[in-house]
mmCIF file as Biopython writes it, N, C-alpha, C and O atoms, coordinates in Angstrom:
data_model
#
loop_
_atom_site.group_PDB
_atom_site.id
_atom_site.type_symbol
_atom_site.label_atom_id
_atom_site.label_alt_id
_atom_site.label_comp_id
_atom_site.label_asym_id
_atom_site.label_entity_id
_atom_site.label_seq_id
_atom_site.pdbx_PDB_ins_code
_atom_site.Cartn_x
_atom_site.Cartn_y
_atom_site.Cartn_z
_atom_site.occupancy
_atom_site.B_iso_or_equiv
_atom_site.auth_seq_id
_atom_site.auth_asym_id
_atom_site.pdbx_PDB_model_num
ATOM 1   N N  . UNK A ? 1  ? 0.846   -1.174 0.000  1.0 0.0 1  A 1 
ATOM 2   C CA . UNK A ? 1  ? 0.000   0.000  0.000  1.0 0.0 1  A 1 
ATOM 3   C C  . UNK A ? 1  ? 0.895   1.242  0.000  1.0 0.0 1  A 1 
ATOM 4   O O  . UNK A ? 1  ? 1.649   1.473  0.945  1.0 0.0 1  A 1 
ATOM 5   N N  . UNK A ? 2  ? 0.815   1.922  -0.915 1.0 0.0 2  A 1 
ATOM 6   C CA . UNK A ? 2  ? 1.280   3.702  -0.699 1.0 0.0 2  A 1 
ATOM 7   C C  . UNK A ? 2  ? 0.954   4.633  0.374  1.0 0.0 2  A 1 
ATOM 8   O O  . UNK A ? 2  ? -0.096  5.009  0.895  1.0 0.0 2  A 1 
ATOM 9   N N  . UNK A ? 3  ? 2.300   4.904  0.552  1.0 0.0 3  A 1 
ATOM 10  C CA . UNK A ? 3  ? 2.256   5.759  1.346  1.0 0.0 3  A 1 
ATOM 11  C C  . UNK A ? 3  ? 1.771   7.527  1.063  1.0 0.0 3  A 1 
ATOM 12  O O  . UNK A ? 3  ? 2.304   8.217  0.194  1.0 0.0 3  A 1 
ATOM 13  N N  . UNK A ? 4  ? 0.572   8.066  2.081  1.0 0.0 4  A 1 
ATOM 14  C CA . UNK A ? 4  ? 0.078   9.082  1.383  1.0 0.0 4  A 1 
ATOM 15  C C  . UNK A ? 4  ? 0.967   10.120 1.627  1.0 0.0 4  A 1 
ATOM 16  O O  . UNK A ? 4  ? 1.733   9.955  2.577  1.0 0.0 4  A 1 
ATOM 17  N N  . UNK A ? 5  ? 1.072   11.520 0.764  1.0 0.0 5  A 1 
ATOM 18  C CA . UNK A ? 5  ? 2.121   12.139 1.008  1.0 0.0 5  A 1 
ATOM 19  C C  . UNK A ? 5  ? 2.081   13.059 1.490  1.0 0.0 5  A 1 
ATOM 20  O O  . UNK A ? 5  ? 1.088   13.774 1.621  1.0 0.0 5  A 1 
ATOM 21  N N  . UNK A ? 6  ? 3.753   13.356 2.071  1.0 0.0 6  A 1 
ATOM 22  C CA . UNK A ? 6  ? 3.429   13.982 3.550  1.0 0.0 6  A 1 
ATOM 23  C C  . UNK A ? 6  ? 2.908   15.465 3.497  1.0 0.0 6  A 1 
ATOM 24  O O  . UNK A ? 6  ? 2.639   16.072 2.460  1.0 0.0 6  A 1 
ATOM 25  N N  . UNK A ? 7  ? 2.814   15.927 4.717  1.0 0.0 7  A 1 
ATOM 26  C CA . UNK A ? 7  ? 2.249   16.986 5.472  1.0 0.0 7  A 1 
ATOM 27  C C  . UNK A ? 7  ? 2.753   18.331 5.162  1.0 0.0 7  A 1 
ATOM 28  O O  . UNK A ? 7  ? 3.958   18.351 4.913  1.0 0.0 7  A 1 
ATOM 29  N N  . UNK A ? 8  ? 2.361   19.056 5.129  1.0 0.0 8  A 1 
ATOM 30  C CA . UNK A ? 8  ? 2.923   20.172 4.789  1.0 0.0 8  A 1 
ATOM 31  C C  . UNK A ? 8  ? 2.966   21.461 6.073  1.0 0.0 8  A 1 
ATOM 32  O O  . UNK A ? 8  ? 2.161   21.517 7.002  1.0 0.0 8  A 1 
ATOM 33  N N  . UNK A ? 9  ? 3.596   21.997 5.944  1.0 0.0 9  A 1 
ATOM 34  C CA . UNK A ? 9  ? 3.748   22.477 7.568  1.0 0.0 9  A 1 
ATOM 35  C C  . UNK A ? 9  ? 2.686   23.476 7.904  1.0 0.0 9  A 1 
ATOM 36  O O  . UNK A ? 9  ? 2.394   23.521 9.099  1.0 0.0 9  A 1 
ATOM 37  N N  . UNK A ? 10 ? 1.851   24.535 6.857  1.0 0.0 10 A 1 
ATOM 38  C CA . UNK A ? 10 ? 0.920   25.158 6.797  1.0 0.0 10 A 1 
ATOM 39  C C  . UNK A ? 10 ? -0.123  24.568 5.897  1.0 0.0 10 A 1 
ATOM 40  O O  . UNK A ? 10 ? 0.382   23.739 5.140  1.0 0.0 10 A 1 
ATOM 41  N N  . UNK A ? 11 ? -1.234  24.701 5.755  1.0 0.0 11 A 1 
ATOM 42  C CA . UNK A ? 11 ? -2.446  25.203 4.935  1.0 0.0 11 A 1 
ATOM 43  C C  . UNK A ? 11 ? -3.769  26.009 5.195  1.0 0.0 11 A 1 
ATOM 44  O O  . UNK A ? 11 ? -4.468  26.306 6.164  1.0 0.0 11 A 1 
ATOM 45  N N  . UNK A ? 12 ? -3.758  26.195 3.944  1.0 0.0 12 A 1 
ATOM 46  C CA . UNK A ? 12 ? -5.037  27.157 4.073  1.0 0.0 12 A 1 
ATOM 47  C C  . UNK A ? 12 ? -6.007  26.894 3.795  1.0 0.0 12 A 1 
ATOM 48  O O  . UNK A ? 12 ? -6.176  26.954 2.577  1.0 0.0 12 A 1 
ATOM 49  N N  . UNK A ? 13 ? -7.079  26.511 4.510  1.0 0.0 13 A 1 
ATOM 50  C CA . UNK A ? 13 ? -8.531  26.346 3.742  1.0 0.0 13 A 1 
ATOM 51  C C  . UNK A ? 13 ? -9.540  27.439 3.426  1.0 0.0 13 A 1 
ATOM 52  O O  . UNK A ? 13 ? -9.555  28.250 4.351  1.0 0.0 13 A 1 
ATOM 53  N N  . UNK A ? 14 ? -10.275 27.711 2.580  1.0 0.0 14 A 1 
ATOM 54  C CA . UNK A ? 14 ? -11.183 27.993 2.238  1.0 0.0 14 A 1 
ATOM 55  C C  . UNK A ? 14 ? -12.169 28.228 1.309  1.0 0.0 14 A 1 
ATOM 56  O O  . UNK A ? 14 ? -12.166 27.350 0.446  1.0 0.0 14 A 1 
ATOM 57  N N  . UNK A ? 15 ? -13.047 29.106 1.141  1.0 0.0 15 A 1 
ATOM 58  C CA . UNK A ? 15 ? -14.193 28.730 0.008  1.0 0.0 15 A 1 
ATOM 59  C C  . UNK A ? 15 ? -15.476 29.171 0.656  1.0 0.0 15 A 1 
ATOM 60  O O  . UNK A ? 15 ? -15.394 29.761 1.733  1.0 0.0 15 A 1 
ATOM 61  N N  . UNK A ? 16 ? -16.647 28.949 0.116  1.0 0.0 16 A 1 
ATOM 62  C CA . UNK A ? 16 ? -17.906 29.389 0.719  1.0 0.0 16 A 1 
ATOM 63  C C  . UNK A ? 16 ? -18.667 27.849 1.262  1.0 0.0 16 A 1 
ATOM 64  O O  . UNK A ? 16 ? -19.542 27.751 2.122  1.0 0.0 16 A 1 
ATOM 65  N N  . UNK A ? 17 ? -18.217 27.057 0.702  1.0 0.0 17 A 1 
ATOM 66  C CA . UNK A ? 17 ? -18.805 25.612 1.408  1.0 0.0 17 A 1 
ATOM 67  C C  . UNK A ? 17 ? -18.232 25.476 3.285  1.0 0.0 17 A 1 
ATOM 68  O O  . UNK A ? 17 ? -17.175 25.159 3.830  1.0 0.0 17 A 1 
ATOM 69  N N  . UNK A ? 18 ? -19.479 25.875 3.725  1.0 0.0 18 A 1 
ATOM 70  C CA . UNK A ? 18 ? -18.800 25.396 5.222  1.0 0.0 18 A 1 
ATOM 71  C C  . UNK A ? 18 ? -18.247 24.191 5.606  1.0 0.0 18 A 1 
ATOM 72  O O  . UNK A ? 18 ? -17.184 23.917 6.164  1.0 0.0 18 A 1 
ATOM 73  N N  . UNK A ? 19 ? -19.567 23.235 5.029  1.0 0.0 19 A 1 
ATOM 74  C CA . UNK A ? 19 ? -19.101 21.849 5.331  1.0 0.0 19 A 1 
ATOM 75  C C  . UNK A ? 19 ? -18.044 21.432 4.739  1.0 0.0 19 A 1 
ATOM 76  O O  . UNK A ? 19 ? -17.487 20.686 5.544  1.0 0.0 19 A 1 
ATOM 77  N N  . UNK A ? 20 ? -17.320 21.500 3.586  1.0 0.0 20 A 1 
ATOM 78  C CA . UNK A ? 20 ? -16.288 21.250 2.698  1.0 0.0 20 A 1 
ATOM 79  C C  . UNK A ? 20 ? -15.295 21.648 3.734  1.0 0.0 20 A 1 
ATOM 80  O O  . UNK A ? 20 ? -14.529 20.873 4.307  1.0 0.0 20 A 1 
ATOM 81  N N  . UNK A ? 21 ? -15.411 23.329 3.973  1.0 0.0 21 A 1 
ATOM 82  C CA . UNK A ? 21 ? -14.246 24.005 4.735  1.0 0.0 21 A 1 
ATOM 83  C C  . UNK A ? 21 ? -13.694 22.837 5.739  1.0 0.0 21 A 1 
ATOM 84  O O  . UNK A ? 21 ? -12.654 22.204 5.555  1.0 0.0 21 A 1 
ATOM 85  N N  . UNK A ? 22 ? -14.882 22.625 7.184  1.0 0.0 22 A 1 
ATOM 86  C CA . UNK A ? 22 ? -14.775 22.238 8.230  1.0 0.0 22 A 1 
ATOM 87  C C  . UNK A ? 22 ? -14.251 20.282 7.864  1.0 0.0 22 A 1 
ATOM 88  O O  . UNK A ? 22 ? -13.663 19.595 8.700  1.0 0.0 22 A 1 
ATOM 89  N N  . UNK A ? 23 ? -14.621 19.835 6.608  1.0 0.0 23 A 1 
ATOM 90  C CA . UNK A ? 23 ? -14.260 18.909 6.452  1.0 0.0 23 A 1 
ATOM 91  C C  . UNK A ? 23 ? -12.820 18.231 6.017  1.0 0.0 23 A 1 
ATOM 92  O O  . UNK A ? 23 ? -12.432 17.095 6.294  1.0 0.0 23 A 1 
ATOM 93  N N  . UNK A ? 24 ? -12.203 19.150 5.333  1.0 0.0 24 A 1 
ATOM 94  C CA . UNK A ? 24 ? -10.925 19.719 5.049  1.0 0.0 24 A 1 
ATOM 95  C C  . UNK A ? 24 ? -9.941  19.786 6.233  1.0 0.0 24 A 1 
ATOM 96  O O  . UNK A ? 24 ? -8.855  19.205 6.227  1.0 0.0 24 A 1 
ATOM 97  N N  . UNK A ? 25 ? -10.367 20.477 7.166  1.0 0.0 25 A 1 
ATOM 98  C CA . UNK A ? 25 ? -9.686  20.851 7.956  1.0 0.0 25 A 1 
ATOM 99  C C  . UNK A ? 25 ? -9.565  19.268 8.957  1.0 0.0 25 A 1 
ATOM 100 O O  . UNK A ? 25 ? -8.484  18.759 9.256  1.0 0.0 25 A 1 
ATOM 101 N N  . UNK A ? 26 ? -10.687 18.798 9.280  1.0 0.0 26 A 1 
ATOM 102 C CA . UNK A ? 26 ? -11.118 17.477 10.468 1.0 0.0 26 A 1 
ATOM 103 C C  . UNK A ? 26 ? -10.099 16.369 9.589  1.0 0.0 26 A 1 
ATOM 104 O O  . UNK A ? 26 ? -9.348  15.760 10.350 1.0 0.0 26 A 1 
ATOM 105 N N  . UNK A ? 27 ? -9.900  15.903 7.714  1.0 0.0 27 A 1 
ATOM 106 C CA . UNK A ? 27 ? -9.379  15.339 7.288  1.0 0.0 27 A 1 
ATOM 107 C C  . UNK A ? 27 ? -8.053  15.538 8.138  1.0 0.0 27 A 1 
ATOM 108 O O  . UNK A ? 27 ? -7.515  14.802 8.965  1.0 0.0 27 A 1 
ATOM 109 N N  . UNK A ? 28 ? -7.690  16.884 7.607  1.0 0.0 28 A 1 
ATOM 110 C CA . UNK A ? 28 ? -5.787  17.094 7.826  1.0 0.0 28 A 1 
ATOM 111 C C  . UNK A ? 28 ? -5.899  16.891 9.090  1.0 0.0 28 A 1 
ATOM 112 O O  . UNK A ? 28 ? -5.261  15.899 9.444  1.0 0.0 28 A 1 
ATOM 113 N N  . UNK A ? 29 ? -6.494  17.465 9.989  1.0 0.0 29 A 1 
ATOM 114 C CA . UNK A ? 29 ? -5.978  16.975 11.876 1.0 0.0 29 A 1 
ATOM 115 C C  . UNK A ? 29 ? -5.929  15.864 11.789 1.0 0.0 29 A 1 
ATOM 116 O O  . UNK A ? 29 ? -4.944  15.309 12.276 1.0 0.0 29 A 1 
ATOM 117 N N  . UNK A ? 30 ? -6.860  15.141 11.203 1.0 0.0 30 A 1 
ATOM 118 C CA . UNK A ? 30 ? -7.168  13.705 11.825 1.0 0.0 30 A 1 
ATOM 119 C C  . UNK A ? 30 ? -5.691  13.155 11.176 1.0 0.0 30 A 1 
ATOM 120 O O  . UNK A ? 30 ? -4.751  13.005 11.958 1.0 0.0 30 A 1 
ATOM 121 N N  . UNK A ? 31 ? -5.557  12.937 10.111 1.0 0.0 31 A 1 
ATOM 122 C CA . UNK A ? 31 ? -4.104  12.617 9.427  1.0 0.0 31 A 1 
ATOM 123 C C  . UNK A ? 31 ? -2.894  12.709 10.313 1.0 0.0 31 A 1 
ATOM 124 O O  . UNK A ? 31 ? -2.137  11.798 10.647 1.0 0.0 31 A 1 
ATOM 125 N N  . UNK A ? 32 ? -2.852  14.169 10.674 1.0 0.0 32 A 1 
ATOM 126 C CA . UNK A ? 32 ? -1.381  14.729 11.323 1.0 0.0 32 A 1 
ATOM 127 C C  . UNK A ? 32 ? -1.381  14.189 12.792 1.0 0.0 32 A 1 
ATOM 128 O O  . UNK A ? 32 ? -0.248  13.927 13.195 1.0 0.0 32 A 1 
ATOM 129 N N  . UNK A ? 33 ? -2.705  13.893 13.959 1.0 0.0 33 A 1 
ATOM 130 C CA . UNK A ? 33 ? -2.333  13.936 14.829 1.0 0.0 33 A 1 
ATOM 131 C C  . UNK A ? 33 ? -2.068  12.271 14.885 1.0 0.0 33 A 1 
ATOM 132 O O  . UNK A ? 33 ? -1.377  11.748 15.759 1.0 0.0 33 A 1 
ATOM 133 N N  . UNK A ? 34 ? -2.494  11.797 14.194 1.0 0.0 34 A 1 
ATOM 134 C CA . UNK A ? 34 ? -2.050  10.187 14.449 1.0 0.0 34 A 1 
ATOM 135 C C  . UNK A ? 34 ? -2.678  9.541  15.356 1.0 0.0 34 A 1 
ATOM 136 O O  . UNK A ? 34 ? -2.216  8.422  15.581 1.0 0.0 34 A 1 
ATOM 137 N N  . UNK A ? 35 ? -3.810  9.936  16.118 1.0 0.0 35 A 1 
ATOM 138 C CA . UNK A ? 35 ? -4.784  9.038  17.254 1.0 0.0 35 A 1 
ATOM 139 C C  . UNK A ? 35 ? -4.336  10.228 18.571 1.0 0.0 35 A 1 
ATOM 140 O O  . UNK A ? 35 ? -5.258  10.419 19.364 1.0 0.0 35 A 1 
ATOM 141 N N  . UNK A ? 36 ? -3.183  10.925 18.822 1.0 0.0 36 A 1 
ATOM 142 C CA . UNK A ? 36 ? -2.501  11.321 19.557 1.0 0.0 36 A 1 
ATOM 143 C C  . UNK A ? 36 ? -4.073  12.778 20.637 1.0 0.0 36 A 1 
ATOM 144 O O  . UNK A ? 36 ? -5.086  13.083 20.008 1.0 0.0 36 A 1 
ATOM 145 N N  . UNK A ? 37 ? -3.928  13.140 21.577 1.0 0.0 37 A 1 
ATOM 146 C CA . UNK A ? 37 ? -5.005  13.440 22.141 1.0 0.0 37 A 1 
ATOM 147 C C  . UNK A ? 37 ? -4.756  15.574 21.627 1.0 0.0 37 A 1 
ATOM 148 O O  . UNK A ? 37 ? -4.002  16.379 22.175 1.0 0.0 37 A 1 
ATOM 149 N N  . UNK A ? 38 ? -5.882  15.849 20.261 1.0 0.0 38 A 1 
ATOM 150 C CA . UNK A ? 38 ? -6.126  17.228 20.100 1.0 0.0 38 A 1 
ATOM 151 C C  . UNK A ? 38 ? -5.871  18.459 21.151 1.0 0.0 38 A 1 
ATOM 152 O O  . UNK A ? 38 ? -5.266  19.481 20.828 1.0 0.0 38 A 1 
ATOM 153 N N  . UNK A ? 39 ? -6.297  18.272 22.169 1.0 0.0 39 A 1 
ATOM 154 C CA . UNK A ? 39 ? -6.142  18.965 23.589 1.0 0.0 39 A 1 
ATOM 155 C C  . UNK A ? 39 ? -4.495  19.139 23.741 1.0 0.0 39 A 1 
ATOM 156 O O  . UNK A ? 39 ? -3.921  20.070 24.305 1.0 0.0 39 A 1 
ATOM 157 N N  . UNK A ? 40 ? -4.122  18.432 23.336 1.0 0.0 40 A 1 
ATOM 158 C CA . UNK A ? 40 ? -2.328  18.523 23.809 1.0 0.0 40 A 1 
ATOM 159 C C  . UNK A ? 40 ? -1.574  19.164 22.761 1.0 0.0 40 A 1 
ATOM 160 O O  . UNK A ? 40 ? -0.892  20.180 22.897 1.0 0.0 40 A 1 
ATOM 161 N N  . UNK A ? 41 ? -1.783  18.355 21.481 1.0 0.0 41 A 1 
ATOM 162 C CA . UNK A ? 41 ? -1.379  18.568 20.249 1.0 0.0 41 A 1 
ATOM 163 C C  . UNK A ? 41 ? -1.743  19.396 19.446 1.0 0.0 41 A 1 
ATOM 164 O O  . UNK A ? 41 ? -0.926  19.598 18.547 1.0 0.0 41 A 1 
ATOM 165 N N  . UNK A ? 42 ? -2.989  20.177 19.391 1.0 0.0 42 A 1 
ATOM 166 C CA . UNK A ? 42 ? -3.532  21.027 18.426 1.0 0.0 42 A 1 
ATOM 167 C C  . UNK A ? 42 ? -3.680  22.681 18.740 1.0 0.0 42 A 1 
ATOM 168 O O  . UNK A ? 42 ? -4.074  23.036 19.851 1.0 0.0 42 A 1 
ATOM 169 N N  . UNK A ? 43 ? -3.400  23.499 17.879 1.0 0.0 43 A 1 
ATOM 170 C CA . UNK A ? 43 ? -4.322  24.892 18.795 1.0 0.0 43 A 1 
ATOM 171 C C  . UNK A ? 43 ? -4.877  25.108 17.423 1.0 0.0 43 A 1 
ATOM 172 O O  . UNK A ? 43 ? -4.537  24.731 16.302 1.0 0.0 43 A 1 
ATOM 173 N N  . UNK A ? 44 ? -6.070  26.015 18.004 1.0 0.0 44 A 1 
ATOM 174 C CA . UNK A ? 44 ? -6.453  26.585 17.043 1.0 0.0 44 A 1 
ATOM 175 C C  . UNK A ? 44 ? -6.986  28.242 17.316 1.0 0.0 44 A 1 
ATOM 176 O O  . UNK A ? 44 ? -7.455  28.600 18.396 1.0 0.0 44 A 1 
ATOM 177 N N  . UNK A ? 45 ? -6.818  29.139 16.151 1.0 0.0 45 A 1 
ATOM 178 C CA . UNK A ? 45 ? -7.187  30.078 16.555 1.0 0.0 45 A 1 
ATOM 179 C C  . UNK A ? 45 ? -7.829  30.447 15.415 1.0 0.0 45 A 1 
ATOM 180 O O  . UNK A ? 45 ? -8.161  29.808 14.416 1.0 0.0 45 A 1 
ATOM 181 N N  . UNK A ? 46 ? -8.002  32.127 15.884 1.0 0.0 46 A 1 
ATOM 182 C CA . UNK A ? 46 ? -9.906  32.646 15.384 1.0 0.0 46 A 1 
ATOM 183 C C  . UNK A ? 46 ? -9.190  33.573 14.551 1.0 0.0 46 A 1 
ATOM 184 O O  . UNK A ? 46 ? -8.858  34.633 15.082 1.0 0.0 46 A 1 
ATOM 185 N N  . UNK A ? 47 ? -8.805  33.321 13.012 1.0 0.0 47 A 1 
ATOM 186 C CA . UNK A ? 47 ? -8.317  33.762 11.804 1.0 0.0 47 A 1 
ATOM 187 C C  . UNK A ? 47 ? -9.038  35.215 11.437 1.0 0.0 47 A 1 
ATOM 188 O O  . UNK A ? 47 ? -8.619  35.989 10.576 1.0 0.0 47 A 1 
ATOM 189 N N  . UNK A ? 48 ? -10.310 35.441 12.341 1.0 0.0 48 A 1 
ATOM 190 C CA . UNK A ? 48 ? -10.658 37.034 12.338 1.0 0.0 48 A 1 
ATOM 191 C C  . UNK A ? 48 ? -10.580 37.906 13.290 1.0 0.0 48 A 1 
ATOM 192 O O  . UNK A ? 48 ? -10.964 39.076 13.279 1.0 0.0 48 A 1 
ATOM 193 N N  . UNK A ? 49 ? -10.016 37.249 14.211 1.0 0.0 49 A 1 
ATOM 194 C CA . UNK A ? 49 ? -9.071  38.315 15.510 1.0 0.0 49 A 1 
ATOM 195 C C  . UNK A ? 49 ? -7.581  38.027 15.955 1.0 0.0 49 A 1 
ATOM 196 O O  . UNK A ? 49 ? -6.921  38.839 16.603 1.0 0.0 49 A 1 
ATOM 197 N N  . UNK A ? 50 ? -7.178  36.958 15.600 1.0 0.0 50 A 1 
ATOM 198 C CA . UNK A ? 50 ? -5.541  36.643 15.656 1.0 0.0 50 A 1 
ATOM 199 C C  . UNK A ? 50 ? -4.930  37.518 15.295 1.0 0.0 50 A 1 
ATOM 200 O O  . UNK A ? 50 ? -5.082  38.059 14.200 1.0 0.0 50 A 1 
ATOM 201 N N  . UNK A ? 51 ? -3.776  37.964 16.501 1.0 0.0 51 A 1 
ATOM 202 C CA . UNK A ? 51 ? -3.057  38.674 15.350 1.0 0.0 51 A 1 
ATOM 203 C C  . UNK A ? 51 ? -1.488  37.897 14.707 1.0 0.0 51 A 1 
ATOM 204 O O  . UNK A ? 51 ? -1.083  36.779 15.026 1.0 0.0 51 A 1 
ATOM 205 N N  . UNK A ? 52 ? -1.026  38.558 14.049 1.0 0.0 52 A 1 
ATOM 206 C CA . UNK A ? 52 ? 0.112   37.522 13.103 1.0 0.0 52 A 1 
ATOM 207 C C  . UNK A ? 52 ? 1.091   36.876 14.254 1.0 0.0 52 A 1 
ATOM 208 O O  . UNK A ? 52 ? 1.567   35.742 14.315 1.0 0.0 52 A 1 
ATOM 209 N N  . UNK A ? 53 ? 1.219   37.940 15.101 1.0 0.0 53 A 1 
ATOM 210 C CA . UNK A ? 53 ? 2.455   37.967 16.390 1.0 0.0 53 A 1 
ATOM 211 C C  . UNK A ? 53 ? 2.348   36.726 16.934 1.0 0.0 53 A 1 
ATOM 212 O O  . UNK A ? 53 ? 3.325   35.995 17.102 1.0 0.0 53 A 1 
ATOM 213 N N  . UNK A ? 54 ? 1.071   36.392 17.262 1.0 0.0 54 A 1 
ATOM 214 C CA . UNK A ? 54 ? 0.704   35.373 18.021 1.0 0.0 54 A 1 
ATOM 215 C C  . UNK A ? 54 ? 0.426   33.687 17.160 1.0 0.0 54 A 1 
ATOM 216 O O  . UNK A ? 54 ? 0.431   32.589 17.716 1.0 0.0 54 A 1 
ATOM 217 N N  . UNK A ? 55 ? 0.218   33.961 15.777 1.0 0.0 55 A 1 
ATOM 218 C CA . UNK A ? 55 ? 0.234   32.590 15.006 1.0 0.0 55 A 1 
ATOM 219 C C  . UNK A ? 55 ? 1.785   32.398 14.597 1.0 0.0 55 A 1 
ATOM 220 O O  . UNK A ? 55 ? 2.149   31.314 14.143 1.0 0.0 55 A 1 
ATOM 221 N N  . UNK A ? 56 ? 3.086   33.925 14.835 1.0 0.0 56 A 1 
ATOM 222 C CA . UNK A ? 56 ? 4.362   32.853 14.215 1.0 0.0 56 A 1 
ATOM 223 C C  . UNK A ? 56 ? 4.732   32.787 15.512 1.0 0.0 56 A 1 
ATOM 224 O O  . UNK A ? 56 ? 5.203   31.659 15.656 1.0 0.0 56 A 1 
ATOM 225 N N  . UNK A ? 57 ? 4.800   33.641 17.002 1.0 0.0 57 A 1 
ATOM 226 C CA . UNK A ? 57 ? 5.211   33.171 17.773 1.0 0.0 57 A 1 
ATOM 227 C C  . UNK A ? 57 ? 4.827   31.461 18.218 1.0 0.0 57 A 1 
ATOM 228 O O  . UNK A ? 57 ? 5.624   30.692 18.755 1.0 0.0 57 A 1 
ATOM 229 N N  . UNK A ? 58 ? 3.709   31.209 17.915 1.0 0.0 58 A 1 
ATOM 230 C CA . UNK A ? 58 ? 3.023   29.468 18.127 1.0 0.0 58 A 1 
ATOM 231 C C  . UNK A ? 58 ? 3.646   28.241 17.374 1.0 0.0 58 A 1 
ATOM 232 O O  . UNK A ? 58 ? 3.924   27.067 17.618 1.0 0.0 58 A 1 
ATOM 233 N N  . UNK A ? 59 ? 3.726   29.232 16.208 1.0 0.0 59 A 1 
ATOM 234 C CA . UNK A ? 59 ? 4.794   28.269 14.702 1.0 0.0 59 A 1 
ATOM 235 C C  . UNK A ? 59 ? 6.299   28.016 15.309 1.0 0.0 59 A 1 
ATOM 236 O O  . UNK A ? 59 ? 6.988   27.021 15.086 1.0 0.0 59 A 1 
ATOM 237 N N  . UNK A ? 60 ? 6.597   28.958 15.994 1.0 0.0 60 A 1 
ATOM 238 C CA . UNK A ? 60 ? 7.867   29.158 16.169 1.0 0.0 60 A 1 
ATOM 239 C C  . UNK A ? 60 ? 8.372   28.329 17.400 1.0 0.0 60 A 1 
ATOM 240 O O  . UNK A ? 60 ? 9.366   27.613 17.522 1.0 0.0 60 A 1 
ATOM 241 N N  . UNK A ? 61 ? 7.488   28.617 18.168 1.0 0.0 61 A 1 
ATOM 242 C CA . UNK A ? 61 ? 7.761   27.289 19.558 1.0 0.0 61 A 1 
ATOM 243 C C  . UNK A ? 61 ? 7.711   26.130 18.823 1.0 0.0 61 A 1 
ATOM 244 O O  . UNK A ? 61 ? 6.944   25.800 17.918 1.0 0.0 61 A 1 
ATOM 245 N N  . UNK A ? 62 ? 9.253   25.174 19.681 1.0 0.0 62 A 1 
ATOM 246 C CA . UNK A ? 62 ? 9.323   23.782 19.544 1.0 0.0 62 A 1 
ATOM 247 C C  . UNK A ? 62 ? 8.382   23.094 20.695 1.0 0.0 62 A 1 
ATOM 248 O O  . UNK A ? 62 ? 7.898   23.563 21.725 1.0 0.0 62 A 1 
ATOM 249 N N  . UNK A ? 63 ? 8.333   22.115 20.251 1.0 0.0 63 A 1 
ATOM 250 C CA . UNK A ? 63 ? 7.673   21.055 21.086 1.0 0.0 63 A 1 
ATOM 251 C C  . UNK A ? 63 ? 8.249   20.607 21.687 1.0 0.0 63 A 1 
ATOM 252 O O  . UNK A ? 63 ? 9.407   20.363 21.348 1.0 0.0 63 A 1 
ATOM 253 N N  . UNK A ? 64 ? 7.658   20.170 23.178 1.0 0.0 64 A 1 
ATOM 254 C CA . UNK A ? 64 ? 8.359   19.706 24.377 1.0 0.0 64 A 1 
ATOM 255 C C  . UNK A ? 64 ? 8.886   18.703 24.102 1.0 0.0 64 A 1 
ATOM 256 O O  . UNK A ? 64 ? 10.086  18.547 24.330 1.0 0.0 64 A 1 
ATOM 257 N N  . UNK A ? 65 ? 7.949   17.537 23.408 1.0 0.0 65 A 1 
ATOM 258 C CA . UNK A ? 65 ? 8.146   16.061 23.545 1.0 0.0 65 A 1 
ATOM 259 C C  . UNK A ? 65 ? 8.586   15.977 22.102 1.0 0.0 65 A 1 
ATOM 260 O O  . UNK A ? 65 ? 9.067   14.902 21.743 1.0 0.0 65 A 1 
ATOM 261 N N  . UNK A ? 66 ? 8.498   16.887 21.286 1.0 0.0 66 A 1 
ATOM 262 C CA . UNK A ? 66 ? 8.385   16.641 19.744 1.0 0.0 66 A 1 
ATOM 263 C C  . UNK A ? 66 ? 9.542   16.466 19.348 1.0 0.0 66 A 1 
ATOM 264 O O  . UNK A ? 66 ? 10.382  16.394 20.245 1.0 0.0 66 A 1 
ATOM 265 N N  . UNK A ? 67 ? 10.178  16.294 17.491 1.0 0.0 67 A 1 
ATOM 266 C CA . UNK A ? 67 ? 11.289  16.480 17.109 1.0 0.0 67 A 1 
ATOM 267 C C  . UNK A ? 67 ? 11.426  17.865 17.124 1.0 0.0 67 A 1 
ATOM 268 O O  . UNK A ? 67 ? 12.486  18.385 16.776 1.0 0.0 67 A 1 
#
């Protein structure tokens, strides 16, 4: 079986389909986190009040346990 290919360190979703949007997005988590628990592993923020400071400072932190 092939292996699907990998991850890309950003993406962007969107479009006017909500469900598409929100489905898009549940695909790639579900992919990246590997079973691993969302609460620990994931953030998410609100792309109409974020400001930039705060999505590269988040990019920019390493992970405790991570590579």
């Amino acid at each position: 079986m092939a292996q699907p290919p990998a991850l890309k360190p950003v993406y962007l979703v969107y479009g006017k389909n909500l469900f598409a949007r929100r489905a898009a997005v549940a695909s790639i988590v579900a992919r990246e986190l590997c079973g691993a628990d969302p609460s620990v592993n994931l953030v998410r923020l609100d792309g109409k009040s974020v400001e930039a400071a705060v999505v590269l400072d988040d990019v920019r932190t390493y992970s405790l346990l991570g590579d």
